[in-house]
C-alpha positions in Angstrom: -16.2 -29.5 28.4 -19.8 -28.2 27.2 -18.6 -24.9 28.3 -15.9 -24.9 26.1 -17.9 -26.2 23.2 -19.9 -23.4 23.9 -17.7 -20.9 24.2 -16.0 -22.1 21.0 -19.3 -22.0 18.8 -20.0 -18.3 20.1 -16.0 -17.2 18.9 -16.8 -19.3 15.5 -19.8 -17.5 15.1 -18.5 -14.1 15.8 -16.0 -14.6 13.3 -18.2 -16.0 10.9 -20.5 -12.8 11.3 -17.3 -10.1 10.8 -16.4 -12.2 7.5 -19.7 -11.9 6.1 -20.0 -8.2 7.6 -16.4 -7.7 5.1 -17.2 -9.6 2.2 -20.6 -8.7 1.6 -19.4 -5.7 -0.6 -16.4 -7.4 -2.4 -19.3 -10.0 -3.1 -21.8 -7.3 -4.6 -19.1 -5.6 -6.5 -18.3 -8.5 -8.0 -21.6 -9.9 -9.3 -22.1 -6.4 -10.8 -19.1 -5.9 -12.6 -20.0 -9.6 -14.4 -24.0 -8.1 -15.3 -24.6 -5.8 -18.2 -26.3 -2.8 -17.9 -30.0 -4.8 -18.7 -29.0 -7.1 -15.7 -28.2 -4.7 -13.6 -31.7 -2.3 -14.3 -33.7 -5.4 -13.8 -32.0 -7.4 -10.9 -31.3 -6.7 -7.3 -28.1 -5.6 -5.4 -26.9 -9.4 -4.6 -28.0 -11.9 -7.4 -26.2 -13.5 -9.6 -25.9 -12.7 -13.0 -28.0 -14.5 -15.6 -25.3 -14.3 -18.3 -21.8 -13.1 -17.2 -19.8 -11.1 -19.0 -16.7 -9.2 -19.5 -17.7 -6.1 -21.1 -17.9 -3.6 -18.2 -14.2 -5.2 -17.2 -12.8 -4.1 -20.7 -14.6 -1.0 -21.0 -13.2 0.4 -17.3 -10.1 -0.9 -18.4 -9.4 1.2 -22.1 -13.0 3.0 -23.3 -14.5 4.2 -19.8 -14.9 8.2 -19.9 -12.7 9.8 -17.2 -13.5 13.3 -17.4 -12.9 14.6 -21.3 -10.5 11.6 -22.2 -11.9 8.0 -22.7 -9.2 5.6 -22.4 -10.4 3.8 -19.6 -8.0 3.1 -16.4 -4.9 1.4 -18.3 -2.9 4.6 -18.3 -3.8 5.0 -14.8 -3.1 1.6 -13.5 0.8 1.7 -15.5 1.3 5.7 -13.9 1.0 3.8 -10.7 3.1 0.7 -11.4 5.6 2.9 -12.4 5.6 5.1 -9.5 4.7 2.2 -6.6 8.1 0.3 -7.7 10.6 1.8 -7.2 9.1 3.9 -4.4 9.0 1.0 -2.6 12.1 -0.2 -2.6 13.5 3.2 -2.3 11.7 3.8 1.1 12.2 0.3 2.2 16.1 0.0 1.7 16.3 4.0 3.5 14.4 2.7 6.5 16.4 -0.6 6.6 20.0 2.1 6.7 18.1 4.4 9.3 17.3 1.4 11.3 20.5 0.2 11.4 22.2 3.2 12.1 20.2 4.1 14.5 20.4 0.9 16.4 23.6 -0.7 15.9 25.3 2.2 15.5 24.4 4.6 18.0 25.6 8.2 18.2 24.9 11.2 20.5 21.5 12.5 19.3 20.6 9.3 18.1 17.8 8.7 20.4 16.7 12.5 19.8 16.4 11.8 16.1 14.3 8.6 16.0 12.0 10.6 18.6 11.8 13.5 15.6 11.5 10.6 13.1 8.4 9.4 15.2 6.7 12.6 14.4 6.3 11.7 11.0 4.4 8.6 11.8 1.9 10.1 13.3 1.8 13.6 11.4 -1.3 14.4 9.5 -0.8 14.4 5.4 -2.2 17.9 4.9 0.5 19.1 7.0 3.3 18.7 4.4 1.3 19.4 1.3 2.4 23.1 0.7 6.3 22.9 1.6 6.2 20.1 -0.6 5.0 21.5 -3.1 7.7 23.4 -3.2 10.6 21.6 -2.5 8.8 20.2 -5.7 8.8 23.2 -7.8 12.6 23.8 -6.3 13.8 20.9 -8.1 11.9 20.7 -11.1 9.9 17.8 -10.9 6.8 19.2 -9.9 3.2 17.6 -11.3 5.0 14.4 -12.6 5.5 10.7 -12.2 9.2 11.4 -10.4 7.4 14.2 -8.2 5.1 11.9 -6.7 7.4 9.2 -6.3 9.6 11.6 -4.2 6.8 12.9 -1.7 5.9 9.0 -1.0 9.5 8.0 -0.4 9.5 10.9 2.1 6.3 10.5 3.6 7.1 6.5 4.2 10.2 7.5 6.0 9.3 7.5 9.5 7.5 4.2 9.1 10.0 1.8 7.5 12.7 3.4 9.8 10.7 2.7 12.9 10.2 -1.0 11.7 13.5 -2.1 10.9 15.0 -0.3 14.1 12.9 -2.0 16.4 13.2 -5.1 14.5 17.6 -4.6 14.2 17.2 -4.0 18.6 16.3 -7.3 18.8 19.4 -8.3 17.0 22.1 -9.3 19.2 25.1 -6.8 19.2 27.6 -9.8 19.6 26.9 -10.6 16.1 27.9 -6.9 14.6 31.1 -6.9 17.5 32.0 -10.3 16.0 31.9 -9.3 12.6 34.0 -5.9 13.6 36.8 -7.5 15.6 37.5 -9.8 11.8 37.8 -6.5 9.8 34.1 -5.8 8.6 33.0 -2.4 8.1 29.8 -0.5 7.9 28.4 -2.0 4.7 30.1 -5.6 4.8 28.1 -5.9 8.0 25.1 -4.6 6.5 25.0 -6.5 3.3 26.1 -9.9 5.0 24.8 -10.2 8.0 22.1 -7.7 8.4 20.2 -8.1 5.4 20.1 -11.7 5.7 18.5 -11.8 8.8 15.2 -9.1 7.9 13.6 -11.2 5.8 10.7 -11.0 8.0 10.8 -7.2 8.0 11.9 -6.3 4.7 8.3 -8.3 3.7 6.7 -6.8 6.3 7.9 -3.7 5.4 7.1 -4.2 1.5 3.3 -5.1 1.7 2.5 -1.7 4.2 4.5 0.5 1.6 2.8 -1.2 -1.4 -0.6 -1.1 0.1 -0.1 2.5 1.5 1.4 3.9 -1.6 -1.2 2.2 -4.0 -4.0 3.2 -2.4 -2.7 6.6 -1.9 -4.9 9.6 -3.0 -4.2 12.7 -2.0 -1.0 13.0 -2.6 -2.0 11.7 -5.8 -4.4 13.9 -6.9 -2.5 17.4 -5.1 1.4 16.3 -6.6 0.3 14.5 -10.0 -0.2 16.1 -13.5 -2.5 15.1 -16.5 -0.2 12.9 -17.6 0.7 11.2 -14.6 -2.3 10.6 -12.3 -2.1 7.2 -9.9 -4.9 5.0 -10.7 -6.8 5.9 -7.8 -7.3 9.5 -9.1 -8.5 7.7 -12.7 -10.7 5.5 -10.5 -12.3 8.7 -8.8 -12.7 10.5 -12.1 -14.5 7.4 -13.8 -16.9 7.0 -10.8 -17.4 10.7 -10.9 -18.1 11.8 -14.8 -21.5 11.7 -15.3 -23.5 10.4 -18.2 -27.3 9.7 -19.3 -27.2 6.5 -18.2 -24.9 5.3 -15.0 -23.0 2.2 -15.3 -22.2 0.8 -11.8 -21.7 -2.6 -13.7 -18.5 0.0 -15.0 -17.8 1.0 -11.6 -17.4 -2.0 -9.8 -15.0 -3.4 -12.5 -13.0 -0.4 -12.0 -13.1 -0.3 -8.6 -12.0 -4.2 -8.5 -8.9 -3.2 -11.3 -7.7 -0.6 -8.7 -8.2 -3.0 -6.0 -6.6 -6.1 -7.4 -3.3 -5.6 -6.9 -3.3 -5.1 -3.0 -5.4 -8.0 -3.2 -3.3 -10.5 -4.7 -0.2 -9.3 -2.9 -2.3 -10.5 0.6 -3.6 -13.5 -1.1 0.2 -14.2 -1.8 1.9 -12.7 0.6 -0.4 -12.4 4.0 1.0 -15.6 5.6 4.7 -13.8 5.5 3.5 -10.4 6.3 1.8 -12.3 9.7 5.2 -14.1 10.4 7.0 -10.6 10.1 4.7 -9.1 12.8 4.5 -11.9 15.2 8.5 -12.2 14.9 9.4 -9.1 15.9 8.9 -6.6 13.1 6.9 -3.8 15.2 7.9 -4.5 18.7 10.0 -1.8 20.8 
């Protein structure tokens, strides 16, 4: 029994040291984003601020220089809200057809394709930047808002297909014979009894395409124009424009702004995103 205790108090502490390890710098951030520039010349890295304040969270949100414009990170953060929407949904509902297809109804090369598919799980970014730039140019829609929300539909693909088929295998293929044998087709099967029962996946699938896409930079700074750079370009150009004087009390706000978000979707949503996992969502 004393071993166990034991044993117990070491895993307790282990954990207790990784948390700490993690939140040290959302701590620090933090604290400096509520000092004001005095505070944060005359204090150290972790204490509290004497007098918190708001200013450095409404300066990196609409006067904070980023570059030669100074409007702060607002049109940033709505550039990406308008492009992580419907991105989402677009590359979510694809993967949940793909998976489908692909596992309830089979064809000859369909085995051959989800191998291909695979491919682009693991395929480095860099690799697709010039072809589709492109295909980008080709249709019109290069450097904007629609352009970017293309290449992530694209690039998140592979991954939401390869959830929802491996989540749909585990779906018993009595239930989409059943529902053939009383006259459903395709979509009636899709729509009333597939969809139903991915509510795991589909939030599993959600918070990995929100987080991914969000947090996204590359594609946002190589596929985005002036007018419609994600927020974590804007967060990079703020950090990065220099002045007499640096503000980190600025820079943490900022940095918190981009970050809030993914946050609060895990805050909100983590206990379903675990459920998705451990019932299925990325087993083969």
């Amino acid at each position: 029994m004393n071993r166990l205790n034991w044993h117990r108090l070491i895993l307790w502490a282990v954990l207790l040291l990784f948390a700490v390890w993690f939140l040290a710098p959302l701590y620090v951030m933090l604290v400096t984003s509520l000092k004001d520039a005095e505070q944060v010349r005359n204090g150290h890295l972790l204490s509290l601020p004497t007098a918190p304040t708001l200013q450095s969270w409404s300066k990196a949100w609409d006067s904070a220089c980023t570059g030669i414009e100074c409007r702060g990170l607002q049109p940033y953060f709505w550039n990406s809200v308008l492009m992580v929407a419907p991105a989402v949904l677009i590359s979510t509902l694809l993967g949940a057809l793909n998976g489908y297809v692909l596992s309830k109804w089979k064809f000859r090369g369909s085995e051959t394709l989800f191998a291909l598919m695979l491919f682009g799980v693991f395929m480095p970014m860099q690799v697709v930047l010039l072809p589709m730039s492109q295909v980008l140019g080709w249709l019109g829609i290069a450097s904007s808002i629609w352009g970017l929300m293309l290449v992530h539909i694209v690039a998140g693909l592979p991954s939401t297909t390869l959830f929802f088929r491996n989540y749909y295998v585990g779906l018993p293929d009595e239930l989409i014979k059943a529902a053939q044998l009383d006259g459903a087709g395709f979509w009636l099967i899709f729509r009333r009894i597939v969809l139903p029962l991915s509510v795991p996946i589909l939030v599993v699938t959600l918070i990995w395409q929100f987080t991914a896409i969000w947090n996204d930079f590359l594609y946002g700074v190589v596929f985005s124009g002036a007018d419609s750079k994600p927020i974590t370009v804007g967060l990079n150009n703020m950090t990065n424009t220099s002045s007499s004087v640096k503000e980190y009390n600025v820079d943490m706000a900022a940095a918190l702004i981009a970050a809030l978000p993914t946050l609060l979707v895990y805050v909100v949503a983590g206990k379903y995103f675990v459920r998705g996992l451990t019932a299925g969502a990325v087993k083969g």
